[in-house]
C-alpha positions in Angstrom: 31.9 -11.9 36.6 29.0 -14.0 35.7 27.4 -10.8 33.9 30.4 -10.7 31.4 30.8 -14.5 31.2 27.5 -14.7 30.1 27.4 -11.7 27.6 30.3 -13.3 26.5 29.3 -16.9 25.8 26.3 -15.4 23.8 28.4 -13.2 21.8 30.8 -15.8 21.2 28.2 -18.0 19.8 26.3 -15.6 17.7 29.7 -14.4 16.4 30.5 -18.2 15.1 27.1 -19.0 13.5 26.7 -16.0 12.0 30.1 -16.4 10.2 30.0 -19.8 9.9 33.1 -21.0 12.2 30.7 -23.1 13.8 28.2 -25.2 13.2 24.9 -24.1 15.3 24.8 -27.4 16.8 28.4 -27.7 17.8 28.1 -24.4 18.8 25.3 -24.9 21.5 27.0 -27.9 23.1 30.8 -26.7 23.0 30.2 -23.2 23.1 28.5 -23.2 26.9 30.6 -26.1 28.1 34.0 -24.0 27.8 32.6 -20.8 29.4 31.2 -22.7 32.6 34.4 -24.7 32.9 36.1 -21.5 32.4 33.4 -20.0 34.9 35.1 -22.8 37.7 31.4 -24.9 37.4 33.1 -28.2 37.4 30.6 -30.1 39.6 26.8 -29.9 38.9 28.3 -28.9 34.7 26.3 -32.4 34.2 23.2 -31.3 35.6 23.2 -28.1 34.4 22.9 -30.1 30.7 20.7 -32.9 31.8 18.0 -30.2 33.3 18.1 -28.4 29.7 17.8 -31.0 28.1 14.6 -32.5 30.0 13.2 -28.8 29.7 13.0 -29.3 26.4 12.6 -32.8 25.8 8.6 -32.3 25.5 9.7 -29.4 22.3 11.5 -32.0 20.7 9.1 -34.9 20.6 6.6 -32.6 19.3 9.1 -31.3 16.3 9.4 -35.1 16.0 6.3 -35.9 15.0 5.0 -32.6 13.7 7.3 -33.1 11.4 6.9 -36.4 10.2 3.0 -35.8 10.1 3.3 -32.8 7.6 6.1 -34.4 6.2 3.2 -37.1 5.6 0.8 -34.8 4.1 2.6 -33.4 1.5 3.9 -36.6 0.1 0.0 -37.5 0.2 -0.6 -34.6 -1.6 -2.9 -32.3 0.6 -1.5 -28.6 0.1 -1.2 -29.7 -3.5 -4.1 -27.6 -4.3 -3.4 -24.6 -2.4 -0.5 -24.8 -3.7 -2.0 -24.6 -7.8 -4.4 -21.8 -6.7 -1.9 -20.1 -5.4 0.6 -20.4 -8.5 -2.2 -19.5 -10.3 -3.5 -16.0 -8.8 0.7 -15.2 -9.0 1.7 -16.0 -12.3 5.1 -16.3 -11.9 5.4 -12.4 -10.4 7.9 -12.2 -7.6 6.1 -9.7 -6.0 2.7 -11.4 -5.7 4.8 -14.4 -4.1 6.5 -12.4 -1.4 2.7 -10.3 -0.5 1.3 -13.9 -1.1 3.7 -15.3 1.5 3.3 -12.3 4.3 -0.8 -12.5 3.9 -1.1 -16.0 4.5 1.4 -16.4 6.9 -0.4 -13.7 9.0 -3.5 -15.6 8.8 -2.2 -18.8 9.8 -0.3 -17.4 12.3 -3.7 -17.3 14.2 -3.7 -19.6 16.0 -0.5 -19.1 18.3 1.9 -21.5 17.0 5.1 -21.3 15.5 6.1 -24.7 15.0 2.9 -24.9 13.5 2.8 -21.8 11.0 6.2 -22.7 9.4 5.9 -25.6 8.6 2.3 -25.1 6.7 3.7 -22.1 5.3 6.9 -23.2 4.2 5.2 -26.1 2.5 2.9 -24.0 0.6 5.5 -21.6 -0.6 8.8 -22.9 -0.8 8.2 -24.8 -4.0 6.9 -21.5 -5.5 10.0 -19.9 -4.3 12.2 -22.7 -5.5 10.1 -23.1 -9.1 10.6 -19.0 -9.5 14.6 -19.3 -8.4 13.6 -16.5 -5.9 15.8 -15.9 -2.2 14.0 -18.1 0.1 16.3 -15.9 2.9 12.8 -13.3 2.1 10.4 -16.2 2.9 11.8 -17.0 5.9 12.2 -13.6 6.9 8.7 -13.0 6.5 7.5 -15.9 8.0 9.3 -15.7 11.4 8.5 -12.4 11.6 4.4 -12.7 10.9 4.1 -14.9 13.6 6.2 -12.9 16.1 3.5 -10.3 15.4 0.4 -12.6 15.6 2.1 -14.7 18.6 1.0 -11.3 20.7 -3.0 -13.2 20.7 -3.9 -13.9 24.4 -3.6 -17.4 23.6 0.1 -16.4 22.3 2.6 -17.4 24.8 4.5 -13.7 25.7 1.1 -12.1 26.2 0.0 -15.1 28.8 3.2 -15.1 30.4 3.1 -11.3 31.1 -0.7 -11.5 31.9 0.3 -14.2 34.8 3.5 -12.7 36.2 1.7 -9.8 36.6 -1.4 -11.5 37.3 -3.6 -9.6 35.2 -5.9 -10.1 32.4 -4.5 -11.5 29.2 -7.1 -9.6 27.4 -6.9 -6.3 28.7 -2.8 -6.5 27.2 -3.9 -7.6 23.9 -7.0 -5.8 23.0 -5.2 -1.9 23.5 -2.0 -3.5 21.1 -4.7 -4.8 18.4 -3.8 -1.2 16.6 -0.5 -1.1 17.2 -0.3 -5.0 15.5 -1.9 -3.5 12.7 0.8 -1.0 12.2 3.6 -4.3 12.2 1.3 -6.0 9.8 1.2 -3.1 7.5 4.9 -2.7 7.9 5.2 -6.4 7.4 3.1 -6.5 3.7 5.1 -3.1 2.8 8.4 -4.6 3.6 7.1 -7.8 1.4 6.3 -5.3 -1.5 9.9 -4.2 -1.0 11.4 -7.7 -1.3 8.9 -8.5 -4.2 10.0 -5.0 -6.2 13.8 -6.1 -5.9 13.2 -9.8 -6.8 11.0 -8.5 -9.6 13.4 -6.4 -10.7 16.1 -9.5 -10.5 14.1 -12.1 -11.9 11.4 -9.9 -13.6 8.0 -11.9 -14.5 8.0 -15.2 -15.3 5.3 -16.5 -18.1 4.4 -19.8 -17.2 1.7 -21.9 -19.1 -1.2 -23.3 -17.7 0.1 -26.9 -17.4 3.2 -25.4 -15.4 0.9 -23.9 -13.1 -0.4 -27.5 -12.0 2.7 -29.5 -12.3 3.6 -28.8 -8.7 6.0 -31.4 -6.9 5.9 -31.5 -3.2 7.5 -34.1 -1.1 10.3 -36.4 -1.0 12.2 -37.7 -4.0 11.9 -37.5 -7.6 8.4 -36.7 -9.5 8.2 -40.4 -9.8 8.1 -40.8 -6.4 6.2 -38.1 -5.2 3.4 -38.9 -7.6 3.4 -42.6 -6.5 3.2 -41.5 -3.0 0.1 -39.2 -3.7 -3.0 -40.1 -2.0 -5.9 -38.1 -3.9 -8.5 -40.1 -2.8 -7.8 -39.4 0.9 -8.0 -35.2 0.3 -11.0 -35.2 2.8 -9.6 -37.5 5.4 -6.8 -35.5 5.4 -8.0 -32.0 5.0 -10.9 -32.9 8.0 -8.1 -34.7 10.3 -5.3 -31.5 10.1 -8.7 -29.2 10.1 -9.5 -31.2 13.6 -5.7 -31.3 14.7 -5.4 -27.8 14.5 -8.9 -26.9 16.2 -7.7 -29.1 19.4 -4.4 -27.3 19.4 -5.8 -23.8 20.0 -8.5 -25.5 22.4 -5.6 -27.1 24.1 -7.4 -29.6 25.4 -4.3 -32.0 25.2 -0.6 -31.5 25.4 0.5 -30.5 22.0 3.3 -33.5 21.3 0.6 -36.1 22.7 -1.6 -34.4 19.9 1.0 -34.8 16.9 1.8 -38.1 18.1 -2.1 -39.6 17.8 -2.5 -37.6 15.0 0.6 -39.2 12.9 0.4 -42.4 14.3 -4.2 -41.9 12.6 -2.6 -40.2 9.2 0.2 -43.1 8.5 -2.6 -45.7 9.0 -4.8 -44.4 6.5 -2.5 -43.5 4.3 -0.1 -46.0 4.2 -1.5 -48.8 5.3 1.3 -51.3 4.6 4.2 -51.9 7.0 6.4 -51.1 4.2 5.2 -48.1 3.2 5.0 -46.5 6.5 8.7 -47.5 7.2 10.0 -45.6 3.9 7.5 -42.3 4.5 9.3 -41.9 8.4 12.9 -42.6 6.4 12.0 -40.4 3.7 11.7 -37.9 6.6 14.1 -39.2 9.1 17.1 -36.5 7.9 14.6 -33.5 8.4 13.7 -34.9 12.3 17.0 -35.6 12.9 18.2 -31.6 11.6 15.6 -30.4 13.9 15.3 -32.6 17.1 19.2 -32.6 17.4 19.4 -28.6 17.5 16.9 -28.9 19.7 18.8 -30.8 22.4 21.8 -29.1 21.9 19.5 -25.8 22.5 18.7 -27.5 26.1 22.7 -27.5 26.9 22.6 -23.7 25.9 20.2 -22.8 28.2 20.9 -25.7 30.9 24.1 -23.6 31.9 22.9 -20.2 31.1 20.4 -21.1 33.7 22.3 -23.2 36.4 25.5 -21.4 36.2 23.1 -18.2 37.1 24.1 -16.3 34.1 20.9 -15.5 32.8 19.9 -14.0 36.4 23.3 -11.8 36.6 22.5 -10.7 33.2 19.2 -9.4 33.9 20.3 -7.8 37.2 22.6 -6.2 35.3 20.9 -4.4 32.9 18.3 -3.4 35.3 21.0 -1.7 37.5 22.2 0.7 34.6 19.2 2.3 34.8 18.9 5.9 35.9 16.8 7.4 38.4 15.9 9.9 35.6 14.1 7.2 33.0 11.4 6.7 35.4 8.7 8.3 33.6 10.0 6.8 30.5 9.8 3.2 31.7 7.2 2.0 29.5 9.0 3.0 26.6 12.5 1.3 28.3 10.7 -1.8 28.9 9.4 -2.2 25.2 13.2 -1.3 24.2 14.9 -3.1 26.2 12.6 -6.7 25.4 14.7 -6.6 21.8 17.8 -7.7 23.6 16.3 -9.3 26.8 14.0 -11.7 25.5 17.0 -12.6 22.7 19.3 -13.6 24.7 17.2 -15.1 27.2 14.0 -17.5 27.2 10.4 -16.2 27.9 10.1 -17.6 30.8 13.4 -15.7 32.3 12.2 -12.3 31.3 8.5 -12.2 32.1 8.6 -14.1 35.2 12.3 -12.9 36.2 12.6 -9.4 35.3 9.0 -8.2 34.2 7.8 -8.2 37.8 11.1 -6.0 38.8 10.2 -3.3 36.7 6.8 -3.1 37.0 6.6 -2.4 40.6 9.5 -0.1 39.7 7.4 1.5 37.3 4.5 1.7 39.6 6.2 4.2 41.8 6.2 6.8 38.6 2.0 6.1 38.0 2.5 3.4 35.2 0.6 0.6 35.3 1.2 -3.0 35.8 -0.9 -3.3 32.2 0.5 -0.5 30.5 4.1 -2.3 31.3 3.0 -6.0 30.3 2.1 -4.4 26.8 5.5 -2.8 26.5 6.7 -6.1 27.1 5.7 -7.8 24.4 7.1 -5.6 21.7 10.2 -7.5 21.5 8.2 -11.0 20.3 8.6 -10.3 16.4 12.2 -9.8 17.4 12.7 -12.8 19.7 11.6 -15.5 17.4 14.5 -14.9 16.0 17.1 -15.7 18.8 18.9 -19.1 18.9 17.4 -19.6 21.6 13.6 -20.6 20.6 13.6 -23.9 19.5 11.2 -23.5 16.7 13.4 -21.2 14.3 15.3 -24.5 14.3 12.0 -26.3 12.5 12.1 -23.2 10.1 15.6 -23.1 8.7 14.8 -27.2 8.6 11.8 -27.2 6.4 13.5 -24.4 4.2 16.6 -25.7 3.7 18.6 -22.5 4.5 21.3 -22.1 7.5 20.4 -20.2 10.6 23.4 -17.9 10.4 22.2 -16.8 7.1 18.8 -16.6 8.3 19.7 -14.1 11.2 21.7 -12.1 8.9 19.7 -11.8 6.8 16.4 -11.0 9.0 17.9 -9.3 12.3 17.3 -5.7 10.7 13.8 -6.3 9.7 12.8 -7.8 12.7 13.9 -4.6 14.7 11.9 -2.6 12.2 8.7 -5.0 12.9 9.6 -4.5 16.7 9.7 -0.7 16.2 6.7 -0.5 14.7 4.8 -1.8 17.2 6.8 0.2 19.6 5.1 3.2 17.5 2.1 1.7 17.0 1.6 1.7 20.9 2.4 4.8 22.0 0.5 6.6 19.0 -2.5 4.2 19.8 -2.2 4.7 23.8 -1.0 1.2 24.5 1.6 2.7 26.9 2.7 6.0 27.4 6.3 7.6 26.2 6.2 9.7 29.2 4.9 9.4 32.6 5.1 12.5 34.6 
């Protein structure tokens, strides 16, 4: 029973985002609340919620002020330049936009985060998409999906989750997939030249003079505003502070909201010195946080009852019971199948620390390795960042302005491509075999 109430409840709430019955937020709080009263979990429904919620309290503070802190810096004016260059290498050519926006993102995507990546590539681009009247549904496609590939680093979060639930070494998973990542990344620039051909072909090229090349407006407001809330003088402070912010993220020598917090609370005082000023910047940015944080939340009363209800456990026991004796020697190849849907409709943590162990010591009864299973494992991740599940695609479809639903729609079939071709990437490369005899 629990298996099919909880296949239900995601299906029912995919079904009314994606065709926009429902708002995502209503969805996530009234969604899960009928199937658990439905479910008969009357008493403990409250603590179900309340244990979501503080789960992922910590994500929410950190969207918080992430968001108002690169909210900050682009009113002050600091990608203003990369911004220019880049407007000026693509001269108003769709295609150069989209390869532009799948390059960078890759690189930015380096360090780990995903909170992180969108919103310093959506505040690069999206004014280049918007200025070119292109489909910023292809930005954010690409985005999501370039850090899905590059969260696979050791210092990703799938690739340390697997390496500890299977208590291995985080670098002997990644450094056999570093071929098979390439494949996705070619895969991910081609399917950018795709999306570039067919807006080029839409749009064609746009000439755009030299002084249209500069006039870029970031931020909040009119161009009156934005250009009064420019701080050119404080490009270095700025530049070396995010430069330093992002440096101690990777390090992770402190918790990652406490280092957005400090580091808004530094960039608003040098900024904005005055009172007043620093009270109109955070309301200038209040709606965004407020998009954002509020999903989030409603995101901890999801996953609150698919969790306490034991849902997410009958799910996963499942699926893992369907499997025939005769897909033994084929596990590896299952696993990295099989992490599409599992790590979608679950968290992570569920399925590397629930279900990964499972079917490695399944797998190890067939001469398949614990490491050879915790890179199948991982194949999924381009896939998963696109569940409503993962709080941060919430900061994405934010900062670009677009609805989730459309979002999913819109990306769901590339994302399985970039999954596949990893998939074939690892067994061509010998990540993992395709058969074990």
């Amino acid at each position: 029973m629990l298996t099919v109430l909880g296949f239900s409840m995601v299906i029912c709430f995919m079904y009314l985002i994606m065709t926009r019955r429902m708002s995502a937020l209503i969805a996530l709080i009234i969604v899960p609340t009928l199937f658990a009263l439905a479910g008969g979990y009357w008493h403990g429904l409250g603590d179900m919620m309340l244990s979501g919620v503080k789960t992922l309290a910590p994500t929410g503070v950190m969207l918080t002020f992430s968001i108002l802190y690169f909210g900050l810096m682009i009113d002050a004016g600091l990608f203003d330049p990369l911004v220019r260059l880049i407007l000026k290498i693509v001269r108003g050519d769709p295609l150069k936009v989209l390869v532009g926006t799948a390059v960078l993102t890759l690189l930015v995507s380096l360090d780990g985060d995903s909170s992180t990546t969108y919103m310093i590539a959506v505040a690069a681009f999206l004014p280049l998409y918007q200025r070119l009247g292109m489909n910023v549904l292809a930005m954010t496609c690409l985005v999501n999906l370039a850090s899905g590939i590059m969260n696979l680093s050791p210092w990703g979060g799938p690739t340390a989750r697997a390496a500890a639930a299977l208590r291995i070494d985080a670098l002997d998973i990644f450094v056999p997939m570093i071929p098979a990542m390439l494949l996705a990344c070619c895969t991910l620039v081609g399917m950018a030249v795709y999306f570039g051909l067919r807006e080029r072909r839409h749009l064609g090229i746009m000439t755009m003079e030299s002084h249209q090349m500069t006039d870029v407006s970031l931020g909040q407001g009119d161009a009156d505003e934005c250009e009064a809330n420019r701080r050119p003088k404080m490009f270095w402070p700025n530049f070396i502070l995010t430069t330093a912010l992002l440096v101690l993220l990777v390090a992770g020598l402190m918790p990652i909201h406490i280092l957005f917090m400090l580091a808004f609370a530094i960039a608003v005082m040098l900024n904005y010195p005055s009172l007043e000023q620093q009270k109109a910047r955070i309301g200038a940015h209040a709606a965004n946080v407020l998009a954002v944080t509020s999903l989030i939340f409603a995101a901890g009363v999801f996953t609150g009852i698919l969790s306490g209800t034991g849902m997410v456990d009958a799910m996963a026991k499942s699926l893992l019971a369907v499997i025939p004796h005769s897909f033994g020697p084929y596990l590896a190849v299952f696993t990295a199948v099989v992490s599409l849907p599992f790590t979608f409709f679950m968290s992570n943590d569920a399925f590397y620390f629930g279900i990964l162990p499972v079917i490695a010591q399944t797998a190890a009864g067939y001469g398949i390795s614990a490491e050879e299973i915790a890179r199948a494992s991982i194949i999924g991740q381009p896939f998963h960042l696109l569940s409503p599940l993962v709080p941060s695609i919430y900061l994405l479809v934010g900062l670009a302005k677009v609805d989730i639903g459309d979002h999913q729609r819109f990306a769901i079939k590339w994302g399985v491509l970039v999954s596949m071709a990893l998939l074939a990437g690892g067994v061509l490369f010998g990540a993992f075999p395709l058969y074990h005899s």
